[in-house]
Every structure is written in structure tokens, then in C-alpha cells.
C-alpha positions as CSV (number, residue, x, y, z in Angstrom):
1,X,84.0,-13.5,173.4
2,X,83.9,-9.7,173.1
3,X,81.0,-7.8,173.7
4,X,79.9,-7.9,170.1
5,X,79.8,-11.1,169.7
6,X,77.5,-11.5,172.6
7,X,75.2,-9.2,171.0
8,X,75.1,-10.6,168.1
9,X,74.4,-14.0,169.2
10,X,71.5,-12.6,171.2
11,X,70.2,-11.0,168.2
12,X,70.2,-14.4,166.3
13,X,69.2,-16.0,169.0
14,X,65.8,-13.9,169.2
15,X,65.8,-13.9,165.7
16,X,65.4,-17.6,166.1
17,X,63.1,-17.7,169.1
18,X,60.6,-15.2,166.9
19,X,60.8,-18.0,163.9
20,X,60.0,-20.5,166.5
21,X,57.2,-18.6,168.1
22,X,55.8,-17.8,164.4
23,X,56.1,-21.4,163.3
24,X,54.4,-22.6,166.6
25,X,51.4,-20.3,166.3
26,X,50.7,-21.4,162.7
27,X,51.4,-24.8,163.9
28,X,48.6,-24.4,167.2
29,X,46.4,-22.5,164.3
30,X,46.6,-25.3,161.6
31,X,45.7,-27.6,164.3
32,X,42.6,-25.4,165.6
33,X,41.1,-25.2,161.9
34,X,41.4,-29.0,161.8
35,X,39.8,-29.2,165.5
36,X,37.0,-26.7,164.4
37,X,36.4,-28.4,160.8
38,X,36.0,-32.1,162.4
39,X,33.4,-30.2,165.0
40,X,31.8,-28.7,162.1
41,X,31.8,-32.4,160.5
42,X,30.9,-34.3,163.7
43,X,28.0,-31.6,164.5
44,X,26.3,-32.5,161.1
45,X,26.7,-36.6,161.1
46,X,25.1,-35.6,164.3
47,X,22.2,-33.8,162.6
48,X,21.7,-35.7,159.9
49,X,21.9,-39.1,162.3
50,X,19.1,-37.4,164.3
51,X,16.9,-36.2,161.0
52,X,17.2,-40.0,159.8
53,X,16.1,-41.3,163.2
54,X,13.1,-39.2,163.1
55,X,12.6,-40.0,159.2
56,X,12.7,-43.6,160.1
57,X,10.3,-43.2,162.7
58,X,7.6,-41.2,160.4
59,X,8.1,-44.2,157.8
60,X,7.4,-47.0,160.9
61,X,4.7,-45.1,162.0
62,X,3.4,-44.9,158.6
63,X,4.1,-48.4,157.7
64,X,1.9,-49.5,160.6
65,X,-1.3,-48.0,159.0
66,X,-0.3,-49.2,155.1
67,X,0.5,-53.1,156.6
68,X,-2.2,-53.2,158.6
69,X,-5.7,-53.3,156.5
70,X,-7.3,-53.5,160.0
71,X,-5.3,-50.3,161.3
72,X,-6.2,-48.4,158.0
73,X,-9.6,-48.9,158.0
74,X,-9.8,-47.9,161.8
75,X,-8.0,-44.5,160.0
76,X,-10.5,-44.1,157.2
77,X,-13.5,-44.5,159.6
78,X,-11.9,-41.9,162.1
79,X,-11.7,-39.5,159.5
80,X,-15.1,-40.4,157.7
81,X,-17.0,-40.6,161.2
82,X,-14.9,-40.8,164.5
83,X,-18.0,-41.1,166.5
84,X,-18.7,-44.9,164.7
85,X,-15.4,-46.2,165.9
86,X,-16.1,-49.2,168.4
87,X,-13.7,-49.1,172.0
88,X,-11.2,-51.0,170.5
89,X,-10.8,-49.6,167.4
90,X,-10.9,-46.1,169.4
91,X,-8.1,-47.3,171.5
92,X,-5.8,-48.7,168.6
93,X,-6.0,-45.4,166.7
94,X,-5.4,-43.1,170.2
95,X,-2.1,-45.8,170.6
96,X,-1.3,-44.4,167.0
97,X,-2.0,-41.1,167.8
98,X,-0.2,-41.0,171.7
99,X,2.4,-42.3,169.4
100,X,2.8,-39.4,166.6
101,X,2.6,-36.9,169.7
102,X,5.6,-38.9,171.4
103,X,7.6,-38.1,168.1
104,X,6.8,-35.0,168.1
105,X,8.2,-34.3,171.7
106,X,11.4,-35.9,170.7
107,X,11.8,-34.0,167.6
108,X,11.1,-30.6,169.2
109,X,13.6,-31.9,171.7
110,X,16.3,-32.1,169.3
111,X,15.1,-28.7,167.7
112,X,15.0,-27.2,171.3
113,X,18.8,-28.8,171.9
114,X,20.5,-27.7,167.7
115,X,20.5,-31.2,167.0
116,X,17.4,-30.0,163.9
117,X,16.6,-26.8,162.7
118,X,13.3,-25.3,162.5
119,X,12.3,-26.1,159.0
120,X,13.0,-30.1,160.0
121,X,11.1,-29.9,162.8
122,X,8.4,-28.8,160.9
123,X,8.9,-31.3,158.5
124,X,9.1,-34.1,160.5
125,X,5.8,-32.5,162.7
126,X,3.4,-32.4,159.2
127,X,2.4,-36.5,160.4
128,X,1.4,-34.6,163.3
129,X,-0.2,-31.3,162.4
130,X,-1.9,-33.3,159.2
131,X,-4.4,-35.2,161.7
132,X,-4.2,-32.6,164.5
133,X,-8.1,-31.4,163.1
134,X,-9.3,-34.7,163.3
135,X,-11.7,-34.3,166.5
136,X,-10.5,-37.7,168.3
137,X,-6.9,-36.3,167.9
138,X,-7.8,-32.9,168.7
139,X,-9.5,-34.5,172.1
140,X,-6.6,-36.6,172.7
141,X,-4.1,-33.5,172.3
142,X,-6.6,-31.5,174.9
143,X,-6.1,-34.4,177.1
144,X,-2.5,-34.4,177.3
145,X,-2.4,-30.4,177.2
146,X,-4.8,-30.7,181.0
147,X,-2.7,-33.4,182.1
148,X,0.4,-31.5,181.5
149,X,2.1,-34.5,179.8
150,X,4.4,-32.8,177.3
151,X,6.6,-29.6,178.6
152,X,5.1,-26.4,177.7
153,X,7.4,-25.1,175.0
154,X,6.3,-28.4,172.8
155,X,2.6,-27.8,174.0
156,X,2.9,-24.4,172.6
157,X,4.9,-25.2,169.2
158,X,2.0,-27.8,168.2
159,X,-0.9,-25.3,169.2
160,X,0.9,-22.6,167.6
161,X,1.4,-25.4,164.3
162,X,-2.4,-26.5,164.7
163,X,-4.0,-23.0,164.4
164,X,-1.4,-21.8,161.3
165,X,-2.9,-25.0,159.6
166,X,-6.4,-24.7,160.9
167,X,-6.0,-20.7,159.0
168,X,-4.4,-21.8,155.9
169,X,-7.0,-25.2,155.6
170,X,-9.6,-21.8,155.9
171,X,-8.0,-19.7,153.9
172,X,-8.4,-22.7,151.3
173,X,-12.0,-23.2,151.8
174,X,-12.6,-19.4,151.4
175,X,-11.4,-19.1,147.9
């Protein structure tokens, strides 16, 4: 083989090599985008598993109140006049109560970890913030915040959610 020939086999040969490198990048690319748009699908079934969860639990927690006359009325009284609840009715609505604040710890941690976004978290807080005025709740909330149950960043969040609605329930009154 002359000289030539030589170099123009190593020319096609790089010729080919470059195809084969092209063809493999698109290849490794096509298979990235695929990667990245089953992360992107995965991430929300994720979010949206984790908004349901936390739906679901607003609707038990509200389901306990509507099937149980008992339980309601126990709600009406500590609304009308919390000091006229008797121990055990005092204890059954602090179990409700202990209860929403639980939920609201797990839903600000899965807003603290991407799992929710901000306005969910606020969504799925408003069973929260809606009875956090109520003075038994409000004594119960001071009780955990002394007792350092909940981590600081949810302590803050629900204080921070309390006094925006305590304002805007003002705000109301005012006009």
C-alpha cells in the first residue's frame, strides 16, 4: 500500500471515528433528556403523592368532628365558651388539636425537604391557622412552643402564620 493510500484510509477512518463520536453524544444526550424527563415525572408523582397524603389527612381529621356529634359539640362549646368545657371534653379537643399541630410539623417537613411548595403548605396549614385564635389552642400551641416539642423553623412558620391571620381577622373587624 503506497503512502497515499495510507492516508487516505486514515482520513476515512477519522472521518468515521468523528461520525461515531457525533452519533454517541446524541445517543448519551437522548438518553440524559429521557433520564431528566422521568426525574422531572417521578419528582411530581412524588409531590402530588405527598399533597394527597396530607389532603387525606385534613379530610380524617375533619371527618372526626362531622361523625362524631359528641366531638362537634365539644368544638362548638370550645369556640362559644372554652372555659365551660368539662376535663374530658377539654382533653378530647387538646387530642384534636396535638393532632392538627402534628400535621402541621409533617407538612412543613415536606415543604422544608421540596416535597410541597409554599402555597401548599399554606394550604394544607389553614385547619391549623383557622383555630390557632381559639384561646385553648392558642394555650396548647404556647405549651409545645416552652416545651420545645416542634423544631424551631415549624415554631416560627405557625407564629409567623398566626399573627398574619390575627392582622388580617383585624383588619376585617376595622372596616
Amino acid at each position: 500500500m503506497s503512502n497515499e493510500n495510507l492516508q487516505r484510509w486514515a482520513l476515512v477512518a477519522e472521518i468515521v471515528g468523528g461520525i461515531a463520536v457525533i452519533a454517541s453524544l446524541i445517543v448519551v444526550a437522548y438518553e440524559l433528556q429521557q433520564s431528566t424527563d422521568q426525574s422531572i415525572l417521578n419528582t411530581s408523582a412524588l409531590e402530588i403523592a405527598t399533597y394527597q397524603d396530607l389532603t387525606n389527612n385534613i379530610s380524617d381529621l375533619n371527618s372526626l368532628v362531622v361523625q362524631d356529634s359528641e366531638l362537634a359539640d365539644i368544638f362548638i362549646k370550645a369556640i362559644q365558651d372554652p372555659d365551660s368545657l368539662s376535663e374530658n371534653q377539654l382533653f378530647r379537643f387538646n387530642t384534636y388539636i396535638i393532632n392538627l399541630f402534628r400535621h402541621g410539623d409533617m407538612a412543613f417537613f415536606q415543604y422544608e425537604r421540596g416535597a410541597i411548595d409554599q402555597s401548599r403548605l399554606n394550604s394544607v396549614l389553614a385547619i391549623l391557622t383557622s383555630r390557632i385564635g381559639n384561646p385553648v389552642v392558642k394555650n396548647q400551641w404556647e405549651s409545645f412552643k416552652r416545651n420545645k416539642v416542634f423544631p424551631e423553623a415549624y415554631t416560627k412558620y405557625v407564629d409567623d402564620l398566626a399573627a398574619d391571620q390575627t392582622m388580617g381577622i383585624a383588619d376585617l373587624l376595622e372596616r
